[in-house]
OpenMM code with the backbone's topology and positions (N, CA, C; nanometers):
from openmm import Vec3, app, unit

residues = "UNK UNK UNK UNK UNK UNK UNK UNK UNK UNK UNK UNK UNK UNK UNK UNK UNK UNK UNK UNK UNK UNK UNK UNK UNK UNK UNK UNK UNK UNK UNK UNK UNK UNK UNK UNK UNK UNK UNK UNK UNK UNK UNK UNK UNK UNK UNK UNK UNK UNK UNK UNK UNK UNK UNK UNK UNK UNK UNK UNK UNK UNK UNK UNK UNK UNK UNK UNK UNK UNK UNK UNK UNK UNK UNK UNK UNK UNK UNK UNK UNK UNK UNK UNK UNK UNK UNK UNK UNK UNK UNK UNK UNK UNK UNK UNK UNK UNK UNK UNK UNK UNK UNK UNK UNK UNK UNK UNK UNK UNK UNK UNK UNK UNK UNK UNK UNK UNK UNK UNK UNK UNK UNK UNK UNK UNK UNK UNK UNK UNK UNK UNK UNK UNK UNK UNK UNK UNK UNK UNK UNK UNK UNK UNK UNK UNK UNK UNK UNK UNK UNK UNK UNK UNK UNK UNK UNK UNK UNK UNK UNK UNK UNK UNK UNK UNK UNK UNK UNK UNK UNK UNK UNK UNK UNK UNK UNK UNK UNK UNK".split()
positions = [
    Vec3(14.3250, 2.4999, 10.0800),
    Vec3(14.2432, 2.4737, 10.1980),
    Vec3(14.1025, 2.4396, 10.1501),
    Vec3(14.0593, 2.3432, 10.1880),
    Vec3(13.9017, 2.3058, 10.1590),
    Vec3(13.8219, 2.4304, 10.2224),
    Vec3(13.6720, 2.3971, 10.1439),
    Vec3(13.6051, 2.5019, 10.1909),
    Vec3(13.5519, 2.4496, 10.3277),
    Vec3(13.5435, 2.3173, 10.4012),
    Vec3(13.5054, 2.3310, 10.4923),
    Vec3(13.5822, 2.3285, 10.5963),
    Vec3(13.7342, 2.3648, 10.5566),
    Vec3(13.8433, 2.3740, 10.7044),
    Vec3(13.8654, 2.5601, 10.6707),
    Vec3(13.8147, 2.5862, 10.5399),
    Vec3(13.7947, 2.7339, 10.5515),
    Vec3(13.6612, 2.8007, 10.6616),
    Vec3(13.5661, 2.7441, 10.6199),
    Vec3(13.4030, 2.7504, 10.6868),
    Vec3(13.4457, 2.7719, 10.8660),
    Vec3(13.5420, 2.6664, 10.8970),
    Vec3(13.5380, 2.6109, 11.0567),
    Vec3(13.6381, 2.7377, 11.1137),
    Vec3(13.7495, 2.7780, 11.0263),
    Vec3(13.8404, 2.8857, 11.1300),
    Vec3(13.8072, 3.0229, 11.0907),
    Vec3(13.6357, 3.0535, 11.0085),
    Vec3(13.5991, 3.1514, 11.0256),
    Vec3(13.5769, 3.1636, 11.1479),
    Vec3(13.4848, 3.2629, 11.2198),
    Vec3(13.4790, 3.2973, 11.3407),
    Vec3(13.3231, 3.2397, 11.3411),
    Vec3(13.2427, 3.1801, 11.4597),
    Vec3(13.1733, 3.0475, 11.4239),
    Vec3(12.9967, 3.1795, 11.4416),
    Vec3(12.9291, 3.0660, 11.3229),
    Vec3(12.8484, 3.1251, 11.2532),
    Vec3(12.7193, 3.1227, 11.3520),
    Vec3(12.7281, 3.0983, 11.4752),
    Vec3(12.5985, 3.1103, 11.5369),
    Vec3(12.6063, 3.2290, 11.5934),
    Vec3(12.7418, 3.2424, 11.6693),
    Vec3(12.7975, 3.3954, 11.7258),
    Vec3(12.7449, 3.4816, 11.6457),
    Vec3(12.7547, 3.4774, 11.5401),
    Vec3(12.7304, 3.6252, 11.4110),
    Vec3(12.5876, 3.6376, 11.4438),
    Vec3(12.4911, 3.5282, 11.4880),
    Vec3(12.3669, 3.5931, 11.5392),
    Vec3(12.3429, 3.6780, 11.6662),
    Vec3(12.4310, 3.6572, 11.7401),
    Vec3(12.3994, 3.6906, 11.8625),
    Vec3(12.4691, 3.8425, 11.8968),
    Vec3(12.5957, 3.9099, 11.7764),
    Vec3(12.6472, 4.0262, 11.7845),
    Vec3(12.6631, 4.1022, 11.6362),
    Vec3(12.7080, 4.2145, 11.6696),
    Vec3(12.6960, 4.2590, 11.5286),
    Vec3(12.8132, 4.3458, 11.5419),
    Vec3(12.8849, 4.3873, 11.4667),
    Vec3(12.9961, 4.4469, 11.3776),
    Vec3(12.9633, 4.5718, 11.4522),
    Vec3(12.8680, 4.6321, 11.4478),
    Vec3(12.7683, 4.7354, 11.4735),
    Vec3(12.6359, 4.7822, 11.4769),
    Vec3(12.5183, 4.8362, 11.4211),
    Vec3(12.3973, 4.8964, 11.4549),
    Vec3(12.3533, 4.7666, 11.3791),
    Vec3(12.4181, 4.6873, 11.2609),
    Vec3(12.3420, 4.5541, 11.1922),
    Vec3(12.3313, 4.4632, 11.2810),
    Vec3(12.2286, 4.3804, 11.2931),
    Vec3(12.1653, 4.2616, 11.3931),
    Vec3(12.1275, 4.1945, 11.2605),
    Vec3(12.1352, 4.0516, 11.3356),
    Vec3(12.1027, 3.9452, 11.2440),
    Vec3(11.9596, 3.8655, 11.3170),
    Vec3(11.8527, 3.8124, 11.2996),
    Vec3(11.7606, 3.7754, 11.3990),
    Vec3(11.6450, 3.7069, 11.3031),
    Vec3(11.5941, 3.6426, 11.3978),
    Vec3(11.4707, 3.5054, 11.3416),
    Vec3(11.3830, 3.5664, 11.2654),
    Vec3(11.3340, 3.5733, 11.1538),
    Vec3(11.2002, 3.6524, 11.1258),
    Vec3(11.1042, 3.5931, 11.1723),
    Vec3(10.9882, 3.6967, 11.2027),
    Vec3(10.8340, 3.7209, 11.2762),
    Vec3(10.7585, 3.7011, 11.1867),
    Vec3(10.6230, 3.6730, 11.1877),
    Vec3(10.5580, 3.6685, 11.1399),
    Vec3(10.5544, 3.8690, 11.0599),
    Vec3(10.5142, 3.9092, 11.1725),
    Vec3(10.5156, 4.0881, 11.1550),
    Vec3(10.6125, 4.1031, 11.0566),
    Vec3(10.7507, 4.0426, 11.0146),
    Vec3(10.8320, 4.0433, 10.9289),
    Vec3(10.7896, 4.0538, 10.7686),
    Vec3(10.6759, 4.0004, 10.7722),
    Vec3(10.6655, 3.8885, 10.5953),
    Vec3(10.6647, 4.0329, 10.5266),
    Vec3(10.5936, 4.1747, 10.5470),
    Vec3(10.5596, 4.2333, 10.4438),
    Vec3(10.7113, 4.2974, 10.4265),
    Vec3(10.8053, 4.3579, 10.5362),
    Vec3(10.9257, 4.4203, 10.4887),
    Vec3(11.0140, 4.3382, 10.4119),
    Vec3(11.0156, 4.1882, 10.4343),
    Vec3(11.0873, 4.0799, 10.3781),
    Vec3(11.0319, 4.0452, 10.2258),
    Vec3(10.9012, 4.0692, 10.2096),
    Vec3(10.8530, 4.0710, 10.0896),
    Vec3(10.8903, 4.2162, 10.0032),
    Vec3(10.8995, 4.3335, 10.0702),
    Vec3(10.9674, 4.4544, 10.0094),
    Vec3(11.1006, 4.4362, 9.9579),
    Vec3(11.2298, 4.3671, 10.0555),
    Vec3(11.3320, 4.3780, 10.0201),
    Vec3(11.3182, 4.2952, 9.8943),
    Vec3(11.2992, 4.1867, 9.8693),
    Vec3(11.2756, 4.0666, 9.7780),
    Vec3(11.2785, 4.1761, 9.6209),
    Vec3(11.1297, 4.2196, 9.6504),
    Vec3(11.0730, 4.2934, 9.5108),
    Vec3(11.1697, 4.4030, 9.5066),
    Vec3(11.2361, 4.4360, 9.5599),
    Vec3(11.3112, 4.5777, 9.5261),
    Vec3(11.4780, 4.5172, 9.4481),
    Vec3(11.4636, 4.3639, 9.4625),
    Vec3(11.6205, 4.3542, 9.3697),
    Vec3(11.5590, 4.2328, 9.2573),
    Vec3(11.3810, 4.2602, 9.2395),
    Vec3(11.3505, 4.1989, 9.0993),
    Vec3(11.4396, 4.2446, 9.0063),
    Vec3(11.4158, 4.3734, 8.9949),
    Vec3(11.4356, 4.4501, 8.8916),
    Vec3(11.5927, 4.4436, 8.8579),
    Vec3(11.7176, 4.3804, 8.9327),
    Vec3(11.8283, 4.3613, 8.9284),
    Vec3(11.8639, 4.2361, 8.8690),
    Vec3(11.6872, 4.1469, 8.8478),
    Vec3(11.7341, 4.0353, 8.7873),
    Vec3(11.8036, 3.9082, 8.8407),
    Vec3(11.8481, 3.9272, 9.0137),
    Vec3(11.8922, 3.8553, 9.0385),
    Vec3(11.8092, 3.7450, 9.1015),
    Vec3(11.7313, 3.7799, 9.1474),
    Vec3(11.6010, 3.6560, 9.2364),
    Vec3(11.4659, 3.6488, 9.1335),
    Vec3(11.4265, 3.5189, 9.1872),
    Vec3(11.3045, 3.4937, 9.1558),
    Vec3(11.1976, 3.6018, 9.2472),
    Vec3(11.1105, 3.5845, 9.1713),
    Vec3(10.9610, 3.6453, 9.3045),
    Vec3(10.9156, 3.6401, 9.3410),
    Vec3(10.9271, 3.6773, 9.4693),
    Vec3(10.8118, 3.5857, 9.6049),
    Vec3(10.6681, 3.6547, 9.5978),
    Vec3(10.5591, 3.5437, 9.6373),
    Vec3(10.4891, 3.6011, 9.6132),
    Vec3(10.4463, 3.6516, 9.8301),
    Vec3(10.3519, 3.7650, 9.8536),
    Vec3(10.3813, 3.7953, 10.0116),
    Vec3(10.2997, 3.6826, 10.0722),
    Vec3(10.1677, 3.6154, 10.0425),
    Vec3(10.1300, 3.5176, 10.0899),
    Vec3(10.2038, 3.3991, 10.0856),
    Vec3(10.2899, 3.3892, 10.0219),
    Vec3(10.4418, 3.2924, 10.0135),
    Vec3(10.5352, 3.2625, 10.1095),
    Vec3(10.5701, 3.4558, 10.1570),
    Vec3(10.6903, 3.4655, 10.2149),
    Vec3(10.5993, 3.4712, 10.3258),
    Vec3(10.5140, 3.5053, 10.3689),
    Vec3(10.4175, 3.4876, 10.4941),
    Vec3(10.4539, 3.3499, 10.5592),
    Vec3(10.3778, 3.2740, 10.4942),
    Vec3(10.3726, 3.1376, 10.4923),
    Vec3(10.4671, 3.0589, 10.5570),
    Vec3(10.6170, 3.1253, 10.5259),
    Vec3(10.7368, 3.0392, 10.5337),
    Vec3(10.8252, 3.1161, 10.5867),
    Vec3(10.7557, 3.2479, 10.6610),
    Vec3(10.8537, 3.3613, 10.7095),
    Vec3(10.9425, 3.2955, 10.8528),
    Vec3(10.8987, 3.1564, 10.9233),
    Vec3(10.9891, 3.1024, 11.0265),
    Vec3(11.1276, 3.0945, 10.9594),
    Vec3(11.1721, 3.0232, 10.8074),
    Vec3(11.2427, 2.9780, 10.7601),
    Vec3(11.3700, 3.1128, 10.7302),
    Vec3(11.3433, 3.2144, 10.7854),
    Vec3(11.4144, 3.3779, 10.6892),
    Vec3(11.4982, 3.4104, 10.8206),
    Vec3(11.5847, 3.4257, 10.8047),
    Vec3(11.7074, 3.5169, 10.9330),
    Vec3(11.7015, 3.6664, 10.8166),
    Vec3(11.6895, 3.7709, 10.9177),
    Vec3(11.6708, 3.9072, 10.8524),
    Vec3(11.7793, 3.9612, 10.9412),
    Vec3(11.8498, 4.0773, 10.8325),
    Vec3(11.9301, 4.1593, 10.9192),
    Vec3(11.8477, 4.3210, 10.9301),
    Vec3(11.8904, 4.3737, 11.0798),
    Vec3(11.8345, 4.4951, 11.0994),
    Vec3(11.9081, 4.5839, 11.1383),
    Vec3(11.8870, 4.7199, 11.0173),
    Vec3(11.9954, 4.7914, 11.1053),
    Vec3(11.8534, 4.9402, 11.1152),
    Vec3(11.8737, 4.9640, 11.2518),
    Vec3(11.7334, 5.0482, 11.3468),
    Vec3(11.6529, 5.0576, 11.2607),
    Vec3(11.5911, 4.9115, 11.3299),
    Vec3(11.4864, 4.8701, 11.3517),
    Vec3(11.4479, 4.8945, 11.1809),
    Vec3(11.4844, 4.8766, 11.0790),
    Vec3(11.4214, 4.8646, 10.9665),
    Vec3(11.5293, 4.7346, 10.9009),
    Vec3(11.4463, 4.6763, 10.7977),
    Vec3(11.4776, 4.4917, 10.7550),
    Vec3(11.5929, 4.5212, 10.6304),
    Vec3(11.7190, 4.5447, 10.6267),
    Vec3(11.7484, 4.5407, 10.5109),
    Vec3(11.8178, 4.4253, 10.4355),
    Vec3(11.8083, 4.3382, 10.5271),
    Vec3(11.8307, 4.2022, 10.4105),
    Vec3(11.7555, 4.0994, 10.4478),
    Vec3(11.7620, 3.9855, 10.4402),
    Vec3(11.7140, 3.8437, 10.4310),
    Vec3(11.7567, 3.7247, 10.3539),
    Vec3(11.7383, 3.6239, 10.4200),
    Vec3(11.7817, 3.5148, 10.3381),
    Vec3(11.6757, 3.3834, 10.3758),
    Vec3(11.6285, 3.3033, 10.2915),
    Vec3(11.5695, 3.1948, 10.3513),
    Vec3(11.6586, 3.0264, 10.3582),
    Vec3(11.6132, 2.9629, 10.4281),
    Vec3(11.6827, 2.8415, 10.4168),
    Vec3(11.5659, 2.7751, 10.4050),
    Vec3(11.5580, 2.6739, 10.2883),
    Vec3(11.4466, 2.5869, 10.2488),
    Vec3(11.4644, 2.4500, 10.2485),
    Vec3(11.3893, 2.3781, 10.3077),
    Vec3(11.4367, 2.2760, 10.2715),
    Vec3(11.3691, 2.2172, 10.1563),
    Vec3(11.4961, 2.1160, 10.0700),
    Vec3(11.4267, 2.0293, 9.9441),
    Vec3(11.4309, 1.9158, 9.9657),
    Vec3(11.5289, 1.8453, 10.0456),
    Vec3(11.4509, 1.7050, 10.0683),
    Vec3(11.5038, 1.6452, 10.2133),
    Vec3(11.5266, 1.5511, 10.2915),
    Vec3(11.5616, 1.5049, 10.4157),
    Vec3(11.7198, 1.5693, 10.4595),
    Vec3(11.7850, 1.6225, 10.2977),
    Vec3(11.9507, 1.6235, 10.3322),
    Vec3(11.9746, 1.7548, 10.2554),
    Vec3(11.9079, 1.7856, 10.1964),
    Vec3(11.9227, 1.8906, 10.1198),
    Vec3(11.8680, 2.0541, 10.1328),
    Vec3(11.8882, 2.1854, 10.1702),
    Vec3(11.8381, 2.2676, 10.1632),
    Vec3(11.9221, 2.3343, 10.0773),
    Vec3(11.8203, 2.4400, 10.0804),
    Vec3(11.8931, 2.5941, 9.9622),
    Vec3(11.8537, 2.7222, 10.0292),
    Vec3(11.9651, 2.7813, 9.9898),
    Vec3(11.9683, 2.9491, 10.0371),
    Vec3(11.8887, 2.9746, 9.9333),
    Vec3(11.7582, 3.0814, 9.9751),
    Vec3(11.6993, 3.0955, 9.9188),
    Vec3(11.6363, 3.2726, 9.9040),
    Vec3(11.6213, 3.4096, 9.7921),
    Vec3(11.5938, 3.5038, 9.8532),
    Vec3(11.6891, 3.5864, 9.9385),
    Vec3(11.8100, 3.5338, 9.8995),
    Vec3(11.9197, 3.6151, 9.9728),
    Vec3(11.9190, 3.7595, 9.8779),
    Vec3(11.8952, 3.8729, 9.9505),
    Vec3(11.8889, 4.0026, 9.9490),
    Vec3(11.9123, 4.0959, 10.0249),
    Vec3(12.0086, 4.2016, 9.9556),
    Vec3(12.0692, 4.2928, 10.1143),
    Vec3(12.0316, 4.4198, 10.0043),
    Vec3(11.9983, 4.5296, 10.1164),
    Vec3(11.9553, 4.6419, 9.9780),
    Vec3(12.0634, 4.6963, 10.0380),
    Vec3(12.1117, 4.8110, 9.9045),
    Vec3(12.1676, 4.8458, 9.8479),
    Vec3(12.2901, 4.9334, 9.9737),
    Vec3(12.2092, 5.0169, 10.0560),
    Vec3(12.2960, 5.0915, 10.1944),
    Vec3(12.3998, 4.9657, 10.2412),
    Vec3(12.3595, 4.8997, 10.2588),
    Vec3(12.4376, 4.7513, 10.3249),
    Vec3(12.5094, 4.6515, 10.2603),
    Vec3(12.4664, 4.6851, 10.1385),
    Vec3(12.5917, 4.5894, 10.0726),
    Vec3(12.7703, 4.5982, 10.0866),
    Vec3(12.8510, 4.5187, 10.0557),
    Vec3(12.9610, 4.4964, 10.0592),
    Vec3(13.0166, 4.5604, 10.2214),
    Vec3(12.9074, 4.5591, 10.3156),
    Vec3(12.9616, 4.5669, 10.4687),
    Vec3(12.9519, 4.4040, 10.5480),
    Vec3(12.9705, 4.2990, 10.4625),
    Vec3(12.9613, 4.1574, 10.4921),
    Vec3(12.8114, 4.1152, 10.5155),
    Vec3(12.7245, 4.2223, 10.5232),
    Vec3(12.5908, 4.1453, 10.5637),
    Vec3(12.5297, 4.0286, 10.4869),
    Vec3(12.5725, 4.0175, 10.3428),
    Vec3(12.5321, 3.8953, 10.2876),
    Vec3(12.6171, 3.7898, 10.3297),
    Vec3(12.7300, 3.7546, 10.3578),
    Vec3(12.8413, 3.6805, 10.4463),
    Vec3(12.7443, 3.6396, 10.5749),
    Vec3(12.7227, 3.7365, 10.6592),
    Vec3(12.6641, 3.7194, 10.7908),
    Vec3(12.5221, 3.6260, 10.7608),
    Vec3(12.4486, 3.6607, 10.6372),
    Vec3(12.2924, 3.5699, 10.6618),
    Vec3(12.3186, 3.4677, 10.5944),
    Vec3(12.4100, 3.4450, 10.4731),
    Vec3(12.4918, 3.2371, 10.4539),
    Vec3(12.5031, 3.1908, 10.5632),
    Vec3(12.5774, 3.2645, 10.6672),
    Vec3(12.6633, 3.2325, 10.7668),
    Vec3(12.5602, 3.1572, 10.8318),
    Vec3(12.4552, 3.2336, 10.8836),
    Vec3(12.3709, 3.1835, 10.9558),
    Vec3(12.3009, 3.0784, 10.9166),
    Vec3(12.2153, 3.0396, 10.8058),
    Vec3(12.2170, 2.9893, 10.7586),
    Vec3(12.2716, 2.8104, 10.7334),
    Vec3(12.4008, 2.8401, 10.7443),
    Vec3(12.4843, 2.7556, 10.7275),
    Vec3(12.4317, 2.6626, 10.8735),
    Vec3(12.4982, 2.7977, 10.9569),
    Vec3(12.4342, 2.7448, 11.0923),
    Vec3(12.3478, 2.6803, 11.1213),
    Vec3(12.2102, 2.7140, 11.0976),
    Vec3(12.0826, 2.7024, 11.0799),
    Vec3(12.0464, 2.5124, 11.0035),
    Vec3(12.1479, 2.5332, 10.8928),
    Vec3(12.1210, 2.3833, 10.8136),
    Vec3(12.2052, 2.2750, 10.9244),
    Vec3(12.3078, 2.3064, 10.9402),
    Vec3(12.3699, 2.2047, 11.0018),
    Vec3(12.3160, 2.1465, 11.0977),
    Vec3(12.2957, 2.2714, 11.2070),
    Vec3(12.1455, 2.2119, 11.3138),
    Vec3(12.0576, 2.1435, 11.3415),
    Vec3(11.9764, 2.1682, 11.1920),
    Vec3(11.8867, 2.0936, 11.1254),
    Vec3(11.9367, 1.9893, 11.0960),
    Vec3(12.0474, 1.9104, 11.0480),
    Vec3(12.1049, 1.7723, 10.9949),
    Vec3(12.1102, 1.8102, 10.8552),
    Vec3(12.1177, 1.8882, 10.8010),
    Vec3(12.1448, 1.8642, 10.6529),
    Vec3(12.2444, 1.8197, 10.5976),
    Vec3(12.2828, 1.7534, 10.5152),
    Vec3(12.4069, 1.7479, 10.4413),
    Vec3(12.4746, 1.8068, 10.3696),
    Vec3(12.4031, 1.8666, 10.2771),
    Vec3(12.4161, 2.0048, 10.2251),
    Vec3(12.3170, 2.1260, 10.1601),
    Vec3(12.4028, 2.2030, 10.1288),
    Vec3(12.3451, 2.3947, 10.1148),
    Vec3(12.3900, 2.4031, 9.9967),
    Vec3(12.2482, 2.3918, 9.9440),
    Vec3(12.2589, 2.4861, 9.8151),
    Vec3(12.2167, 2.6310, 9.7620),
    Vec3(12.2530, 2.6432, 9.6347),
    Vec3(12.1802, 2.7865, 9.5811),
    Vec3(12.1893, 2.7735, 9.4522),
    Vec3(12.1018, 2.8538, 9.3539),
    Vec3(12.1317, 2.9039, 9.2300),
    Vec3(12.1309, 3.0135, 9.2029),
    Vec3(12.2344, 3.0298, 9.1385),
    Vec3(12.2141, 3.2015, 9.1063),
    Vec3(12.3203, 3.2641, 9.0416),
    Vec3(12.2803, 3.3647, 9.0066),
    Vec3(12.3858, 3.4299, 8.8419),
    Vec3(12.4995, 3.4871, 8.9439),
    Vec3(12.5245, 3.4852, 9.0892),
    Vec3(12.6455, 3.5476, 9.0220),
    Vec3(12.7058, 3.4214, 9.1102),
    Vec3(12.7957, 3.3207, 9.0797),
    Vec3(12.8325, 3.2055, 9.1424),
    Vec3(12.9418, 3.2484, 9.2032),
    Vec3(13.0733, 3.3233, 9.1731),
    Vec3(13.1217, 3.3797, 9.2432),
    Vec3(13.1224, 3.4061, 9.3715),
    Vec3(13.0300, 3.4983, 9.4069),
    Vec3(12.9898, 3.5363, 9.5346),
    Vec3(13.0296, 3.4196, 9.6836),
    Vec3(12.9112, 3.3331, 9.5833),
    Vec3(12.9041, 3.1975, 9.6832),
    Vec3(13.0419, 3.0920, 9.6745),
    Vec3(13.0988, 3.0791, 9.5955),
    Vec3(13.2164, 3.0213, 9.5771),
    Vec3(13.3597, 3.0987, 9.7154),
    Vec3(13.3303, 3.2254, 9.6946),
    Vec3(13.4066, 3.2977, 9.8098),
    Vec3(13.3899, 3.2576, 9.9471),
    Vec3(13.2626, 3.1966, 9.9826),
    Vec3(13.1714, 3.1816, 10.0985),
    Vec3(13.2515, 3.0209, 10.0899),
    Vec3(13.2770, 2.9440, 9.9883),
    Vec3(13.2918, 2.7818, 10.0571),
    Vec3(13.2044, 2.6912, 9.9740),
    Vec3(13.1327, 2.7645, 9.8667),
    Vec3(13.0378, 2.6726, 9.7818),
    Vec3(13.1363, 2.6446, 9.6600),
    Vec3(13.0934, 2.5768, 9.5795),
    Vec3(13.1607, 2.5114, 9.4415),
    Vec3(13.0352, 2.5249, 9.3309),
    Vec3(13.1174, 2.5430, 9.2475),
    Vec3(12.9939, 2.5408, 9.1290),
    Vec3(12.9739, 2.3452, 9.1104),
    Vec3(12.8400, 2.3423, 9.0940),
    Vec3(12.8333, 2.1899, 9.0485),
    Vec3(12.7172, 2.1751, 8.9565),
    Vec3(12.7070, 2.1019, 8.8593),
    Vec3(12.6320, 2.0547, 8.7559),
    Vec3(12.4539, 2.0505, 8.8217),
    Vec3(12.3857, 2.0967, 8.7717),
    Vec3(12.2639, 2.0924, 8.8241),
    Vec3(12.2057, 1.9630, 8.8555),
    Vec3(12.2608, 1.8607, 8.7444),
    Vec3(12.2098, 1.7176, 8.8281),
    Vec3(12.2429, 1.6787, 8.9129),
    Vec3(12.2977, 1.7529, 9.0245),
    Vec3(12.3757, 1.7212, 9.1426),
    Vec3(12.2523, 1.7202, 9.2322),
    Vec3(12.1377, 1.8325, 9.1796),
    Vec3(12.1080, 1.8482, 9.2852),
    Vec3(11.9373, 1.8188, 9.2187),
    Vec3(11.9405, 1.6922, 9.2711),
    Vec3(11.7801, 1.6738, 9.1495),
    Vec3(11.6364, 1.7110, 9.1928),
    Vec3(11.6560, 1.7412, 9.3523),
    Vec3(11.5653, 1.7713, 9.4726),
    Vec3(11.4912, 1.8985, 9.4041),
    Vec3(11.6046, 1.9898, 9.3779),
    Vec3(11.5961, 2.1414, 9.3138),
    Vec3(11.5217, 2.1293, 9.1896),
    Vec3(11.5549, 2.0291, 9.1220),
    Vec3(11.5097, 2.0007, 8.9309),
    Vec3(11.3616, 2.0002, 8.9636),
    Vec3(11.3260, 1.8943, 9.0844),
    Vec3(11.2018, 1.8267, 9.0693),
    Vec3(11.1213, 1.9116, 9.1676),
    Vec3(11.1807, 2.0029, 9.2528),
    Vec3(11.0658, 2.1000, 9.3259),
    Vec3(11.0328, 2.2714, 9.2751),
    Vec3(11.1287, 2.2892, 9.2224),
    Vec3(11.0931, 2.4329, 9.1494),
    Vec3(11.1232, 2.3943, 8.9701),
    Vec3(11.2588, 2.3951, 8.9202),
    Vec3(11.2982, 2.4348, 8.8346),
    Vec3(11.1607, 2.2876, 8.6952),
    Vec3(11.1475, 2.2182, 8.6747),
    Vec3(11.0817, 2.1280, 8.6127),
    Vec3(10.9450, 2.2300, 8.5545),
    Vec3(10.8591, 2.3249, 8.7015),
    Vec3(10.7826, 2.3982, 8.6304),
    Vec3(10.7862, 2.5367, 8.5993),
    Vec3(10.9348, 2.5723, 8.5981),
    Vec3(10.9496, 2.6999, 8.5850),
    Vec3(10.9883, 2.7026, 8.4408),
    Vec3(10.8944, 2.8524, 8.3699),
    Vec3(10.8864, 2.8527, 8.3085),
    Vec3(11.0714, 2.8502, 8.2043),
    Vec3(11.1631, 2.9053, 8.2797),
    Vec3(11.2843, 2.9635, 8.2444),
    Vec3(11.3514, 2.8203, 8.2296),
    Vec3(11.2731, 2.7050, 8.2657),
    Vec3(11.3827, 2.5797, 8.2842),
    Vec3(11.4267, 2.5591, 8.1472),
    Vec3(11.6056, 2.5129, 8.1827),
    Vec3(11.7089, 2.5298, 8.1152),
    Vec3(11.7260, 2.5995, 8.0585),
    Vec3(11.6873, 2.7694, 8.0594),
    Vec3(11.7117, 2.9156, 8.0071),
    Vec3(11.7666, 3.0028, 8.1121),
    Vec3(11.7642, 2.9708, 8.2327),
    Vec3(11.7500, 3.0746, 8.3057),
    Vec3(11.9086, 3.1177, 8.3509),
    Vec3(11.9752, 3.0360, 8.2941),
    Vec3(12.1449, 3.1275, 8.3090),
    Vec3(12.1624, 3.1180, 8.4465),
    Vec3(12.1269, 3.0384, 8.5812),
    Vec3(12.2009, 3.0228, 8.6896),
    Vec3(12.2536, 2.8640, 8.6818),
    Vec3(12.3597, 2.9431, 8.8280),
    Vec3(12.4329, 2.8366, 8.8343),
    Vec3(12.4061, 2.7125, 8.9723),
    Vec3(12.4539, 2.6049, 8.9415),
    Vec3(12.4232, 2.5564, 9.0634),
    Vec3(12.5275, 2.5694, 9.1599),
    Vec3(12.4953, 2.5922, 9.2951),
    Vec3(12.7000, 2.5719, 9.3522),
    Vec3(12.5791, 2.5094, 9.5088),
    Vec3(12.6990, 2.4508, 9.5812),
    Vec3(12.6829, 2.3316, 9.6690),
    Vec3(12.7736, 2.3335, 9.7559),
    Vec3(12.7623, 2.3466, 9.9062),
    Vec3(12.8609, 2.3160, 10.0345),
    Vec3(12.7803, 2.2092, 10.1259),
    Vec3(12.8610, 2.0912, 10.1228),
    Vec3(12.8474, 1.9935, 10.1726),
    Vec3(12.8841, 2.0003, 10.3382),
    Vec3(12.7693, 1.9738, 10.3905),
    Vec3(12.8049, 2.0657, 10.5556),
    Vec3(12.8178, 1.9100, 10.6600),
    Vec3(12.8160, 1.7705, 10.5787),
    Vec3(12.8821, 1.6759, 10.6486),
    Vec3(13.0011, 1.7143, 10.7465),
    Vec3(13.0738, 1.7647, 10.6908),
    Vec3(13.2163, 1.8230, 10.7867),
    Vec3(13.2249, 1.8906, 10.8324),
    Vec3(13.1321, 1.9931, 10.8239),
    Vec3(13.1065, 2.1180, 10.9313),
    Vec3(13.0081, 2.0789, 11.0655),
    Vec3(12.9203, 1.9665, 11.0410),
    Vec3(12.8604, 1.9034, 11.1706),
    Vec3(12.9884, 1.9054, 11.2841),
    Vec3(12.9177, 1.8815, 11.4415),
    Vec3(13.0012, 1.8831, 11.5480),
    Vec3(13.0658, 1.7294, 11.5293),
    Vec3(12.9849, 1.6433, 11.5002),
    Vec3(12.9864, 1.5021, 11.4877),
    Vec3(13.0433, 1.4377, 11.3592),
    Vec3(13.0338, 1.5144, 11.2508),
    Vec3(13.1429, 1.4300, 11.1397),
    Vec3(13.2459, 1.5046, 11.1776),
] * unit.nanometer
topology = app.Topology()
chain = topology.addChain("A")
for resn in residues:
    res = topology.addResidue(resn, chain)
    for name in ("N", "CA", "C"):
        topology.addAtom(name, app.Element.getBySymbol(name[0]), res)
């Protein structure tokens, strides 16, 4: 099954904003958001898995973040960025630690996903060490020159370029539009 006739008979990804499993909510981040969204971030440095935001950063761009809440405190986030007219990336996806493996990282792709298609994107990307994850979700691992938007807006001045051990993976959301 392709990943995007897998993507479509999940159960549809805007719904997942509007209910929750239970006490977890999924919802727009606030401005009031940036400093807990900047907490979760820095609290899975140290796991090595994300880059680091800086809070006048995540301030900045806190429209772009769907946060999940379970009472009334932020324990995950994810951003959707865009890199060029067709292209965005999941970006800052972080669920601490109480909430993991209860789907909440599932639920903020999800949205996400949502979120890009809306927007017109073509496709959703990410990088990141554990490719797996996202491959489960409907992404594919693909060669980093796939995605040159990414080369030429972060990775070119980062210091880690071509060291940094992630991967690229890519879901092409042409077919998940209402209209393709």
């Amino acid at each position: 099954m392709t990943s995007a006739v897998a993507l479509r008979r999940r159960r549809p990804v805007v719904a997942a904003l509007a209910r929750s499993s239970g006490p977890l909510t999924l919802r727009q981040a606030t401005p009031a958001d940036a400093r807990a969204i900047h907490d979760v971030i820095a609290r899975h440095l140290d796991e090595g898995h994300l880059l680091p935001r800086r809070l006048d950063e995540v301030s900045a761009h806190v429209h772009r973040f769907v946060v999940a809440v379970d009472d009334r405190e932020i324990v995950g986030c994810a951003d959707l960025a865009p890199l060029s007219r067709t292209v965005a990336e999941v970006r800052s996806l972080a669920v601490g630690i109480p909430a993991r493996s209860s789907g909440t990282g599932r639920r903020l792709v999800d949205a996400l996903v949502a979120r890009a298609v809306q927007a017109g994107f073509e496709r959703l990307c990410a990088f990141t060490h554990a490719p797996s994850y996202f491959v489960q979700l409907g992404f594919s691992i693909v060669p980093h020159e796939w995605l040159p938007e990414k080369i030429s807006t972060d990775c070119g001045t980062c210091a880690q370029f071509r060291r940094c051990g992630q991967y690229a993976v890519m879901l092409p959301l042409t077919r998940l539009s209402p209209h393709g």
